[in-house]
C-alpha positions as CSV (number, residue, x, y, z in Angstrom):
1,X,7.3,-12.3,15.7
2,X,6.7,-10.0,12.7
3,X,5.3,-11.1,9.5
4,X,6.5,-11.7,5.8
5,X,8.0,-8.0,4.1
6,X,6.1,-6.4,1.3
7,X,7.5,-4.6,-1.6
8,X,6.6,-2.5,-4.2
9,X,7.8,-1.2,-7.6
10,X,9.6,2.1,-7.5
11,X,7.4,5.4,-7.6
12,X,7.5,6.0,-11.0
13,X,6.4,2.4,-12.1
14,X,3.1,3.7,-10.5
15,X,0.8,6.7,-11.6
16,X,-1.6,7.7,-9.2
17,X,-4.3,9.9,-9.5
18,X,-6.9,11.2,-7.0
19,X,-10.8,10.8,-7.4
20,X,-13.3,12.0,-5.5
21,X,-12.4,9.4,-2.0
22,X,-11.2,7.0,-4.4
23,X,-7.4,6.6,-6.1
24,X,-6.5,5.4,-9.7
25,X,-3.5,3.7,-10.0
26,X,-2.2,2.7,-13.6
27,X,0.6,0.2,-13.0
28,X,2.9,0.6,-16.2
29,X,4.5,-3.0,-16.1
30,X,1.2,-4.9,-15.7
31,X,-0.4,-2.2,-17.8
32,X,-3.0,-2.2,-15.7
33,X,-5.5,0.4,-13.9
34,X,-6.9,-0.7,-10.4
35,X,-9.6,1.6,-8.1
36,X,-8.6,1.8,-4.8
37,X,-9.6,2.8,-1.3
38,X,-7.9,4.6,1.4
39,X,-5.5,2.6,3.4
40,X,-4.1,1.0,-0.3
41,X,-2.7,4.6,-1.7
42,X,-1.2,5.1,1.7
43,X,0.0,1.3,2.1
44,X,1.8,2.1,-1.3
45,X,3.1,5.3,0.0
46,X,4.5,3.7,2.9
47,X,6.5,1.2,1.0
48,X,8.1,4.2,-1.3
49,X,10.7,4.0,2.5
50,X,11.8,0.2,1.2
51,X,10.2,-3.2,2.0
52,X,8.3,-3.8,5.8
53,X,5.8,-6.1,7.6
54,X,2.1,-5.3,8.0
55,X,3.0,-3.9,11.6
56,X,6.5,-1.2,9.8
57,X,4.1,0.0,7.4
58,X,1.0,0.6,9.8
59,X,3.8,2.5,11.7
60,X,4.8,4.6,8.8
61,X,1.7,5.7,7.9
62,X,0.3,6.8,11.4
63,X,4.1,9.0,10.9
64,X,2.8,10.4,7.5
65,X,-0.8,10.5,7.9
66,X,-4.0,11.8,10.2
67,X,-5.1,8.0,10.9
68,X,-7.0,6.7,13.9
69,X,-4.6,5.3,15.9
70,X,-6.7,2.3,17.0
71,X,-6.3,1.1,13.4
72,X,-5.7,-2.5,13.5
73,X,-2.7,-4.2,12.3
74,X,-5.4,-6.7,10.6
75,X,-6.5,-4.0,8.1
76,X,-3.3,-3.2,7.0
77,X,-2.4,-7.1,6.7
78,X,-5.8,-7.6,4.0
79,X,-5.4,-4.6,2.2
80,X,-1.6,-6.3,1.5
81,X,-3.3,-9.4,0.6
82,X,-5.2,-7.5,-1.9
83,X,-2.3,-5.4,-3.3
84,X,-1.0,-8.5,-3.4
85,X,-3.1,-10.6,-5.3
86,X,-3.5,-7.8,-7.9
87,X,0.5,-7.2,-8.9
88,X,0.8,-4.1,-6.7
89,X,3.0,-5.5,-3.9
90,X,5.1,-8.7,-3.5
91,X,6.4,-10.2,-0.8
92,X,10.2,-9.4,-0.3
């Protein structure tokens, strides 16, 4: 059974920038900016291919990115929670 689809805005409602391990993200609708961790830049990446579960998404990014590939499904699932709960993803 998969899980509930995330979605995100398109690319350009997000401005990323890189910092030293960590990612700013200024969110022009909420006009917002949120510092994240690595798997959240990559989450949002991920979701650039159209809205998936915690399981399409963890699959997209072992695609795009060096990951360990024991990465749990659970880690994906909370860092979604916390997109969530911030504006950056919704569910679909």
């Amino acid at each position: 059974m998969t899980g509930p689809l995330y979605a995100a805005d398109p690319p350009g409602a997000v401005r990323t920038v890189a910092l030293d391990g960590l990612t700013a993200l200024f969110h022009a609708p909420s006009g917002m900016t949120h510092i994240v961790a690595s798997p959240a830049p990559e989450i949002l990446e991920a979701l650039t291919e159209g809205p998936a579960d915690a399981a399409a998404i963890l699959a997209r990014i072992r695609a795009r990115f060096d990951v360990d590939e024991e990465a749990p499904a659970e880690l994906i699932e909370a860092r979604l929670g916390e997109l969530e709960a911030v504006g950056l993803v919704r569910r679909a």
